[in-house]
N, C-alpha and C positions, 0 to 999 in steps of 0.2 A: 280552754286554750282558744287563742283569736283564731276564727275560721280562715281569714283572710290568710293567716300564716299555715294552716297547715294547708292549703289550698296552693301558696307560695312553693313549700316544699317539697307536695309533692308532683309540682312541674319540674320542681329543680331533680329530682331523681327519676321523673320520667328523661328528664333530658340527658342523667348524667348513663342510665342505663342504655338509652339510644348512642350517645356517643362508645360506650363499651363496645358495643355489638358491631359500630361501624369502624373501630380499632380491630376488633377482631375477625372481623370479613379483611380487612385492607391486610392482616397478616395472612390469612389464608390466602387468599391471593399473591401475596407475594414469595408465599412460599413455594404455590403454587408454579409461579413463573424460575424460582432458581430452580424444582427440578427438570420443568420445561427443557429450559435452558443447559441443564449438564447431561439430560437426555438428547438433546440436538447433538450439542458438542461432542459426544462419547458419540454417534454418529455420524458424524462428520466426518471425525479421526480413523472411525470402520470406514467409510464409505472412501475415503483419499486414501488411504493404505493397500484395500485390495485393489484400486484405479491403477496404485502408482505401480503395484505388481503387475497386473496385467500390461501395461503400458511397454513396461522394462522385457516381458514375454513377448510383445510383439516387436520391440527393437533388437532383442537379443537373437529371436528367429530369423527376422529379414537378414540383419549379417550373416549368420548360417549359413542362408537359401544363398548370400550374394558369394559368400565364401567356396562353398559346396557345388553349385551350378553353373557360377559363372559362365563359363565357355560352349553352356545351352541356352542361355536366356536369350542371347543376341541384342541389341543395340534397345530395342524396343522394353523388352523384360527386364531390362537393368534400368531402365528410366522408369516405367511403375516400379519399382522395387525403391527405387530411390523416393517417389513419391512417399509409397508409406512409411519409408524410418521419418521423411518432413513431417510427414503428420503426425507421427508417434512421438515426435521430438516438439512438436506445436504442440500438442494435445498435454503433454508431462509441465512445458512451462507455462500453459494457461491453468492445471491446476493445485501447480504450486503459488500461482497468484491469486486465485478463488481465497484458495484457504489461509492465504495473507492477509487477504480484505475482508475477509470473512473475522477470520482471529482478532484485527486489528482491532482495538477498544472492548475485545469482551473481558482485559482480564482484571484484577481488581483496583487497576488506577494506580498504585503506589508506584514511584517513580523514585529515582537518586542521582546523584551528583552523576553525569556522561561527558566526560571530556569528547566534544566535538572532531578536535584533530587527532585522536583516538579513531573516532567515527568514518572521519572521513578516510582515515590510513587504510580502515577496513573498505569502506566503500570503493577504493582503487584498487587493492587486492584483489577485489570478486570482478573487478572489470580489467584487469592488469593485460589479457589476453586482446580482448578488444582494444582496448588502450594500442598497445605495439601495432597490431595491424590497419588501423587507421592515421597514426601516427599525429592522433590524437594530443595538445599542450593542458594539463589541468593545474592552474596554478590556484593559488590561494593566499589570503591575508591571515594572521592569528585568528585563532578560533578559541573562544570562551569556555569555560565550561555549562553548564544549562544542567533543568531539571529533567528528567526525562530518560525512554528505554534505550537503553546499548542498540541491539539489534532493530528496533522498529526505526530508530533516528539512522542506521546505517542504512536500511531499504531503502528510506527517504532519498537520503543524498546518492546511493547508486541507479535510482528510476531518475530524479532529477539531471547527474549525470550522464546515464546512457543519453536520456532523451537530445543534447547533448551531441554528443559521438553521434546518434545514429542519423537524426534528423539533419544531415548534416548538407552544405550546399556544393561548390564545387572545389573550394580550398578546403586544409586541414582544419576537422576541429579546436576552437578554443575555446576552456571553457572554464570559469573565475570564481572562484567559493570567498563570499567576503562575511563580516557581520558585524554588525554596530549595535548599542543600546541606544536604545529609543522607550525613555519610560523605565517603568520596570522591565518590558520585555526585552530581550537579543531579538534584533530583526535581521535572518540568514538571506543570502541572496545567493543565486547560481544563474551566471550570466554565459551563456552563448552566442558563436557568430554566426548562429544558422540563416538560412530561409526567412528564419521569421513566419508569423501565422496573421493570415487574412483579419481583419476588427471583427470582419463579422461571423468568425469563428472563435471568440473570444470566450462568450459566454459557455459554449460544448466540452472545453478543453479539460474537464477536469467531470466529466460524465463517466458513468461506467461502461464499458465496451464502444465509447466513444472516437473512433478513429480517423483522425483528419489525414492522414497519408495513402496513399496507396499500398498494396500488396509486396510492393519492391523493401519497404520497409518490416523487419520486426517487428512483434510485438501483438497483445492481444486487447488492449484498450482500456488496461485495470491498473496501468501505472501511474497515471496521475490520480485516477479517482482514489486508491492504495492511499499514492501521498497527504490529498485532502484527511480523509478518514485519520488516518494517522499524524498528523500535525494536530488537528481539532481534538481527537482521542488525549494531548498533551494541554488544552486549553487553549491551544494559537489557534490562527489566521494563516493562508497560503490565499496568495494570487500571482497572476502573470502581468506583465507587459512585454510588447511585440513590436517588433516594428518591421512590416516584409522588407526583404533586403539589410536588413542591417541586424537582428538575432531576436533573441529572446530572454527575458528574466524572469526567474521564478522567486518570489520573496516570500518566506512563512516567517513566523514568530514562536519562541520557544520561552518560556520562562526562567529566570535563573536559578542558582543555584542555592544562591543565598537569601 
């Protein structure tokens, strides 16, 4: 036999047995990372569950104490009192948004047909209350259908909306839900008459715990960073334009249906 050829061959099975072994390191590893991963998650889920109990034990008590004592506390001990149900009620909706953005993109990607003005009928439902009391206008153009999740596309549009409502200047909120194809994609847009935001707070706007307002405002700083995460988790794009005094638009990208 030519020496050359078996000398040939056997590089070719040195190499094909290294490439074996480096198949099977990259599987143990990745098997490695999904238990990783549904050990996190199965702790997560413990770790927000007994939070959200205790949370609900310390709101459910300070009513009690406010209900029960009242006419000992005095002027003083009813404003602490009220202090901590705000905190308990802060503390409940920033870790319902943790585990929003935390969730957002872990789960296996598969998407289907989400009628949008579906979406967004939901997304004014869960703000229906704010809505009324601000006296709030959210109008809208047709909306498409897209590929994408029911509930993660409704977050989207009711954090874009609040934002919206809350950030709001010294007339009534308006606020415009439109979308066009552009390309393959639907390009969404949620245009309001706020404030508006500084240029050179453009680039922060979408950070996590990232807060351009003051304390008089809502809110815990995980609602647009949520939004990014979750449009991107879809394969779009989200960005803003601003302009102070005259509002804000937030436009992402969603893929179609078809």
């Amino acid at each position: 036999m030519d020496p050359d050829r078996v000398c040939v061959e056997g590089e070719i099975e040195s190499l094909r047995r290294a490439l074996d072994a480096e198949t099977q390191a990259r599987l143990d590893v990745e098997r490695k990372l999904e238990r990783a991963n549904a050990e996190f998650e199965q702790f997560i889920a413990m770790a927000a569950h007994n939070l959200r109990q205790s949370l609900r034990d310390v709101a459910s008590f300070s009513q009690l104490v406010a209900e029960t004592y009242s006419t000992r506390l005095g002027a003083e001990g009813a404003g602490f009192l009220d202090r901590i149900r705000d905190g308990a009620a802060s503390m409940q909706s920033l870790l319902a948004d943790v585990v929003d953005y935390w969730a957002t993109g872990a789960g296996d990607g598969r998407f289907s047909t989400t009628d949008m003005e579906a979406v967004l009928r939901q997304a004014l439902l869960s703000l229906d209350k704010r809505i009324a009391e601000t006296g709030a206008i959210v109008t809208h153009d047709p909306l498409p259908n897209v590929c994408g999740n029911f509930e993660i596309l409704t977050k989207v549009l009711h954090h874009l909306i609040r934002n919206g409502i809350e950030y709001r200047g010294t007339i009534s909120p308006r606020i415009h839900v439109s979308a066009k194809r552009d390309g393959i994609d639907w390009v969404f847009s949620v245009q309001d008459n706020g404030p508006g935001i500084d240029p050179a707070f453009h680039g922060r706007v979408f950070g996590a715990f990232k807060r351009l307002h003051g304390q008089e405002h809502p809110g815990n700083g995980l609602g647009l960073a949520f939004c990014q995460k979750a449009i991107e988790s879809h394969g779009g794009r989200i960005r803003m334009e601003s302009t102070p005094g005259v509002g804000s638009t937030f436009y992402f990208t969603l893929p179609p249906d078809d």
